[in-house]
C-alpha positions in Angstrom: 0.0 0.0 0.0 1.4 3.3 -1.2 2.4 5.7 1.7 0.5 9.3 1.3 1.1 10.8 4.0 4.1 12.9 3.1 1.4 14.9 0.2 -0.8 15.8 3.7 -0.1 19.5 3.5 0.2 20.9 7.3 -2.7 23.1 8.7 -1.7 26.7 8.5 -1.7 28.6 11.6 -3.4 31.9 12.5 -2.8 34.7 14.9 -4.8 34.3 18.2 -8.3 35.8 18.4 -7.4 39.5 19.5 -3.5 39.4 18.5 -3.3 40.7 15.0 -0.3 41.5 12.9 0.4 44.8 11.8 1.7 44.3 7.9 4.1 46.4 6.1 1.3 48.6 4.2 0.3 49.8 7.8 3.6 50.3 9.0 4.7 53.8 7.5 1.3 55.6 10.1 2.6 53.6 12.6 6.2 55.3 12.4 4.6 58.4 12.0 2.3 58.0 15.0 5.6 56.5 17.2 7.7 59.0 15.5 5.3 62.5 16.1 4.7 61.6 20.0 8.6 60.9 20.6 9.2 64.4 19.3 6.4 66.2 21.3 7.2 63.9 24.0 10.6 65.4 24.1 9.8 68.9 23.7 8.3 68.7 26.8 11.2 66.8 28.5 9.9 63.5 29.1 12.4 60.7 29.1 12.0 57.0 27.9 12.0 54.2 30.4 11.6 50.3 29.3 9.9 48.2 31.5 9.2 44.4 31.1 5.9 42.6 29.9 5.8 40.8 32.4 5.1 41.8 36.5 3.9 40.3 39.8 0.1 39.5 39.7 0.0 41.4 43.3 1.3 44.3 41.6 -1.8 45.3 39.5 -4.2 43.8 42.0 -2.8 46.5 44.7 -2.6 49.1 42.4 -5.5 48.9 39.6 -7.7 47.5 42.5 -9.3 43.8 43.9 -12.3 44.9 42.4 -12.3 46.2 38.8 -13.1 44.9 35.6 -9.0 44.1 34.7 -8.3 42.4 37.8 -11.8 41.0 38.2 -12.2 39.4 35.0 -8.9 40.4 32.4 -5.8 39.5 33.1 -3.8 36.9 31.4 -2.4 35.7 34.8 -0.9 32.3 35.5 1.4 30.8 38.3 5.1 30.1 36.8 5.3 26.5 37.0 8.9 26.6 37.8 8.9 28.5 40.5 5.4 29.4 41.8 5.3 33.3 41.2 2.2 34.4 40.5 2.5 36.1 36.7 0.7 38.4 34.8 1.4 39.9 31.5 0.8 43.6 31.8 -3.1 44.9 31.7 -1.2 48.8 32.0 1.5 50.5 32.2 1.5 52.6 35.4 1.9 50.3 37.8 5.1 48.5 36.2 6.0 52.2 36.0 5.8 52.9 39.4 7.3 50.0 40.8 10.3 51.1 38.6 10.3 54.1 39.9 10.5 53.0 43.3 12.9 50.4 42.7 15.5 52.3 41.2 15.0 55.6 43.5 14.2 57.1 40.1 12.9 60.6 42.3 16.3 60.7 44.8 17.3 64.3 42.6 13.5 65.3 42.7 11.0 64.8 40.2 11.0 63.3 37.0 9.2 62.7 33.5 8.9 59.6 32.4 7.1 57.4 29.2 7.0 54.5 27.8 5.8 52.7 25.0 4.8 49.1 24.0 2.0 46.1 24.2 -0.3 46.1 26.9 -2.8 42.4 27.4 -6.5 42.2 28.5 -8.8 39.4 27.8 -11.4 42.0 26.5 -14.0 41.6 23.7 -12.8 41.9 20.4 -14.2 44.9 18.8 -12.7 47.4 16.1 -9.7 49.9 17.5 -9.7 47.1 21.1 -7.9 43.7 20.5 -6.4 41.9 23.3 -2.7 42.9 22.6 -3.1 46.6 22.1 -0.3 48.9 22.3 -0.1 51.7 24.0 2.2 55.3 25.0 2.3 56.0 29.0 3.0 59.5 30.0 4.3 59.5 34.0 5.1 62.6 35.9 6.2 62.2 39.4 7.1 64.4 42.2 4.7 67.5 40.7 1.5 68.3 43.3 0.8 71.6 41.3 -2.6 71.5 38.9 0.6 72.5 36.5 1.8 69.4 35.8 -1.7 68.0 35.0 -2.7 70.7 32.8 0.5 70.1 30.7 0.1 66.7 30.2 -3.7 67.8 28.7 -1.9 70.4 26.5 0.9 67.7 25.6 -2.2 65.8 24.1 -3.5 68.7 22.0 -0.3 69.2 20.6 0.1 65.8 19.8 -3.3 65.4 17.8 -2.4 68.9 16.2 0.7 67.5 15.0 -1.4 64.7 13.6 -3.7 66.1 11.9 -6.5 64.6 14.3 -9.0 67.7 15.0 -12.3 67.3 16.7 -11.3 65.2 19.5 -13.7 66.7 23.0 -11.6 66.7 25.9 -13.4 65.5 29.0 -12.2 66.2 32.9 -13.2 65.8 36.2 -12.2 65.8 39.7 -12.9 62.8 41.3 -11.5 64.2 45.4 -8.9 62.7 47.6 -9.5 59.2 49.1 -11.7 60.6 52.0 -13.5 63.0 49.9 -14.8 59.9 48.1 -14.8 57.6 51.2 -17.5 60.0 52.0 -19.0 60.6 48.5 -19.2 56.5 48.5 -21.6 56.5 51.6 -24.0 59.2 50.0 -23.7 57.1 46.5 -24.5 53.7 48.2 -27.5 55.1 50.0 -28.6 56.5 46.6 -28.2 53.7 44.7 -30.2 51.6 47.5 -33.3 53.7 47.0 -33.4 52.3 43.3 -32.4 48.9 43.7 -35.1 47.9 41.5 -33.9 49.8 38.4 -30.0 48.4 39.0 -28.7 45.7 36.4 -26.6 43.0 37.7 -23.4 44.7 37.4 -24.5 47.4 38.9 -26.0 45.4 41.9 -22.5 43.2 41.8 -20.3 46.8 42.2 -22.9 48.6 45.0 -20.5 48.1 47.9 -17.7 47.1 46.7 -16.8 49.8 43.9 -20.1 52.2 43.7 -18.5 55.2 41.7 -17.8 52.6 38.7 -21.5 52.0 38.6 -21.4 55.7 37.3 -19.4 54.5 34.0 -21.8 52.3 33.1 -22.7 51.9 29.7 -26.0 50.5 29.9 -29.1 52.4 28.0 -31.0 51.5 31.1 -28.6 52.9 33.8 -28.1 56.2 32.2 -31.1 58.2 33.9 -30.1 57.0 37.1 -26.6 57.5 37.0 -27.6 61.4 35.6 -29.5 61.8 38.7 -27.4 60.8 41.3 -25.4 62.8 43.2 -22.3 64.2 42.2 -18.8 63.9 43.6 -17.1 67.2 41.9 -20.1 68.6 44.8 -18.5 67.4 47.6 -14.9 68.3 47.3 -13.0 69.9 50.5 -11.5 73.6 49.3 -7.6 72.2 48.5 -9.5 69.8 46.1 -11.6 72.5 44.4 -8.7 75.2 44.5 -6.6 72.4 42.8 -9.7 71.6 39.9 -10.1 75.6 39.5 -6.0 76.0 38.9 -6.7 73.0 36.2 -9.4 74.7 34.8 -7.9 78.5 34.8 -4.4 76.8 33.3 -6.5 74.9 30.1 -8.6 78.4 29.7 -5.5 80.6 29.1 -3.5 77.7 26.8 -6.9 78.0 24.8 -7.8 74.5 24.9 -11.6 73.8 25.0 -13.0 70.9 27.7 -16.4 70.1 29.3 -16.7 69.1 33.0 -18.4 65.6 32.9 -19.3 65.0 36.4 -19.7 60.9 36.0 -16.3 60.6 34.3 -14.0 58.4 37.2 -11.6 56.2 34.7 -11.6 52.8 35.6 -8.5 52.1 38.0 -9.0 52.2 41.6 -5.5 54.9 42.2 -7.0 57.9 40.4 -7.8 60.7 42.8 -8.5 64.6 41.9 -8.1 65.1 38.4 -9.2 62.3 35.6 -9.7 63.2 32.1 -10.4 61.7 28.6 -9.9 62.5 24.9 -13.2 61.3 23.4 -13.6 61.0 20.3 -17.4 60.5 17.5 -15.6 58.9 14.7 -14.9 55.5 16.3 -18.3 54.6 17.1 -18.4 52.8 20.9 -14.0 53.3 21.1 -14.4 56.5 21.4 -12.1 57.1 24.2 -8.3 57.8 22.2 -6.4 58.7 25.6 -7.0 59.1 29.2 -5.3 59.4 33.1 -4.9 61.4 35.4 -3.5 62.1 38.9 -2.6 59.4 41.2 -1.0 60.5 44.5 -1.5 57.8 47.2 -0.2 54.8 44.4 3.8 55.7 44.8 3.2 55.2 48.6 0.6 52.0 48.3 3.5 49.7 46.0 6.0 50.5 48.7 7.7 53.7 48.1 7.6 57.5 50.1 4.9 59.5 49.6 4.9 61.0 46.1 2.5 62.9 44.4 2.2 62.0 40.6 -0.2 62.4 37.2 -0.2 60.6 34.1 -2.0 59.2 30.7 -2.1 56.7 28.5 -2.6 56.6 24.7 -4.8 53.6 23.0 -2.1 53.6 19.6 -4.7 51.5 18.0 -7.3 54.0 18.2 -5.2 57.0 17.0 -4.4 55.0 14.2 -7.9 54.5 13.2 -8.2 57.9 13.4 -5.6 59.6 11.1 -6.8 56.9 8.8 -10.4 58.4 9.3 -8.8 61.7 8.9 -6.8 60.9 5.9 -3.1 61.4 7.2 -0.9 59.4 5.0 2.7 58.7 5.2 5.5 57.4 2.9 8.5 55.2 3.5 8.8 54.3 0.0 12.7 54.4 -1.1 14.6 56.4 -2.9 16.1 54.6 -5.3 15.6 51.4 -6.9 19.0 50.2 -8.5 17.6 48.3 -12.0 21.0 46.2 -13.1 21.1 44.0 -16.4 23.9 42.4 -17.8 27.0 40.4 -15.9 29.0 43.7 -15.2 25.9 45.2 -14.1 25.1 42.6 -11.4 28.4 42.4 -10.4 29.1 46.5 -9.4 25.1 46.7 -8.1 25.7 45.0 -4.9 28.8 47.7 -4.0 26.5 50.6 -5.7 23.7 50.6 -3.7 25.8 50.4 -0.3 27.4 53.5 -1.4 24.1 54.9 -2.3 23.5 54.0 1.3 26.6 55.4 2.6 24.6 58.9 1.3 22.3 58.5 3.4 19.6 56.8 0.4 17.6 54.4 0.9 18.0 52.0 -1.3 16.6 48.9 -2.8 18.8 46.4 -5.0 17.3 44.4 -7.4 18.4 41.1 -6.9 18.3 37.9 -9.4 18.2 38.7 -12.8 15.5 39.6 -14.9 14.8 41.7 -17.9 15.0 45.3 -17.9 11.5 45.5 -18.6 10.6 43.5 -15.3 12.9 45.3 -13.5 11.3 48.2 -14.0 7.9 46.8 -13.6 9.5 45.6 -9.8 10.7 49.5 -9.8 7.5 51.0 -10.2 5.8 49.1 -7.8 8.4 50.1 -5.4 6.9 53.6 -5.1 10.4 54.2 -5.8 11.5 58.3 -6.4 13.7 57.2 -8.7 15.3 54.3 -10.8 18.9 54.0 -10.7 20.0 52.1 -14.4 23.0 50.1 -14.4 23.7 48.1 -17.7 27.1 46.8 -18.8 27.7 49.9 -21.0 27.1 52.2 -18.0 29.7 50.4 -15.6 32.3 50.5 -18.2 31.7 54.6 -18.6 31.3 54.7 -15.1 27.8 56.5 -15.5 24.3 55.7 -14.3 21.0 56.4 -15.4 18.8 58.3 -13.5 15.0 57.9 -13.7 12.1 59.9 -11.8 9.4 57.4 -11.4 6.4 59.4 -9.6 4.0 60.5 -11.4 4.4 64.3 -10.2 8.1 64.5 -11.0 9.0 67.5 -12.7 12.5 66.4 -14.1 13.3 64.0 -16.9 15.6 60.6 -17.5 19.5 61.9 -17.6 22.9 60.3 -17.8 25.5 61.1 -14.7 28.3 59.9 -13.3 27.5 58.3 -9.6 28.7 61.1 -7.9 26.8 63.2 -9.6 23.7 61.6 -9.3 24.6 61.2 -5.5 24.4 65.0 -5.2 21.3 65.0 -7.5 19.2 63.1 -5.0 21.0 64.8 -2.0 19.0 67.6 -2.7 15.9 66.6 -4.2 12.9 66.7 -1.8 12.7 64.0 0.7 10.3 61.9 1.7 6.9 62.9 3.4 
């Protein structure tokens, strides 16, 4: 009997429901995305920090809190088999932050600004701009108490969608009090929330005295009346708390960026206290929330360090993507030059002409094995090359090259130089957008 089973093809496999691939068309936003906020980032003086994926499980359940939806009900947490340590890949960035922070004495000269960038992991629903490896950008300031620091992180972000081309984006804030401001806010919320038991859902019903503000956030049709009617915390707030909101507010007014108060706004971590805000955003449908944070200045002092005060935001990348797409932003890594070689001398000299294209500063791509000119060129245009570089037998032994425009738009026409020459010619062409 004949043996088939070496013609059984493997199955192929596919990314995991929520992890996605981001392919090389997409790629070119993405750097412009990356590469605007590192520039805005550092015109404010914030400084990169790497932290790991990975973190102690205990480390987001002390600082996120026991009782919210990440901890509750998203992680991807395990216990390491080889050793027993309770694992989680990171939900957020803060708290990995933080613990950094405290761990390398990070604020012994006084305060610092911090960010980082990279994949963040929550077992969430899969919906358009929210996957379950997302990526995100983590803006940290630490050591800062003055309403200062947390109006420049707001005027950060405006600058950054500016820089864009992102307009129309509503910036949300509110003041959510320190812990015994809302200790005391939570009593009056319970007791309201108890006169309408009837008209709670089940998550609601779940959160009434364990987490009460975060029935507030609810996105339930039915809950929204309710939530409207019941008391609000930005109310209650001692006088530092309010002096600290108006200095917010008064800062945001004079750098002419517009916001609404939105009294039910409380993020969804368990360390925010005073101010929290959002960049909201219509053009997303239900993701409409493109970046948010806010103050935190009991979590330094919670994970083990000395008292510090400290604000922050993140940035859903995702999201912002979708929306310079929405927006039409575009941007181009195409090369410079694509080097067409034909013939035996040709092939031979390409390989050391396009590294000293490269050595220019060009970016360059050889054509590599064989082919007609005319399917070189094809391959060329296809490229989104500027220009074709032609090297034929004839042109190595003149040591010349022929240089081609290939965009549509170019204004200049085919001519024969010498390498240098056409080194300089390209030098001071227009670059790339």
């Amino acid at each position: 009997m004949p043996d088939n089973t070496s013609k059984t093809k493997p199955n192929k496999f596919q990314s995991i429901k929520g992890f996605y691939d981001i392919l090389p068309e997409h790629t070119p936003l993405w750097f412009k995305l990356e590469d605007t906020a590192r520039r805005v980032l550092a015109q404010y003086g914030y400084q990169n920090i790497r932290m790991p994926l990975v973190e102690s499980t205990d480390l987001f359940v002390r600082s996120v809190g026991e009782h919210t939806d990440i901890v509750e009900k998203e992680m991807y947490a395990w216990q390491d088999a080889l050793n027993g340590d309770k694992l989680t890949l990171r939900p957020e960035g803060t708290a990995g932050c933080v613990r950094a922070v405290i761990e390398s004495n990070l604020t012994y000269n006084g305060p610092v600004r911090l960010w980082y960038s990279g994949a963040m992991f929550r077992h969430e629903n899969v919906q358009k701009g929210r996957q379950r490896q997302f990526h995100q950008i983590g803006v940290e300031a630490f050591g800062f108490d003055s309403p200062q620091v947390d109006a420049e992180q707001i005027v950060l972000l405006a600058r950054l969608w500016r820089e864009l081309g992102i307009s129309d984006v509503e910036l949300q804030i509110n003041s959510i009090g320190d812990a015994h401001e809302r200790a005391a806010y939570r009593d009056v919320l319970i007791a309201y929330f108890e006169q309408h038991l009837d008209s709670l859902d089940e998550d609601a019903k779940r959160r009434l005295h364990s987490n009460p503000l975060r029935i507030l956030d609810s996105k339930n049709p039915r809950m929204q009346a309710l939530c409207e009617a019941a008391p609000k915390l930005i109310d209650c707030l001692g006088d530092a708390t309010r002096a600290h909101f108006d200095g917010l507010c008064a800062l945001l007014r004079e750098a002419g960026v517009a916001f609404s108060v939105n009294a039910r706004l409380v993020r969804g971590l368990d360390y925010y206290n005073r101010t929290v805000f959002e960049w909201v955003t219509t053009k997303l449908g239900a993701q409409g929330t493109i970046a948010g944070g806010g103050r935190y200045d009991s979590l330094v002092e919670r994970l083990g360090g000395e008292p510090t005060p400290a604000c922050g935001f993140g940035i859903g990348l995702e999201r912002v993507f979708l929306l310079m797409q929405e927006y039409g932003v575009v941007a181009d890594d195409a090369p410079d030059v694509y080097l067409v070689n034909v013939g035996e001398l040709a092939e031979k000299a390409a390989f050391a002409l396009a590294e000293k294209l490269r050595q220019a500063g060009l970016q360059v791509v050889l054509h590599a094995g064989g082919g007609s000119f005319k399917s070189q060129m094809k391959k060329a245009d296809r490229s989104q090359a500027r220009y074709a570089i032609i090297l034929g037998d004839d042109e190595v032994n003149t040591q010349q090259v022929s240089l081609k425009p290939m965009r549509a738009d170019a204004s200049d026409q085919q001519q024969q130089l010498s390498l240098d020459a056409a080194i300089a010619y390209l030098q001071i062409k227009p670059q790339r957008a």
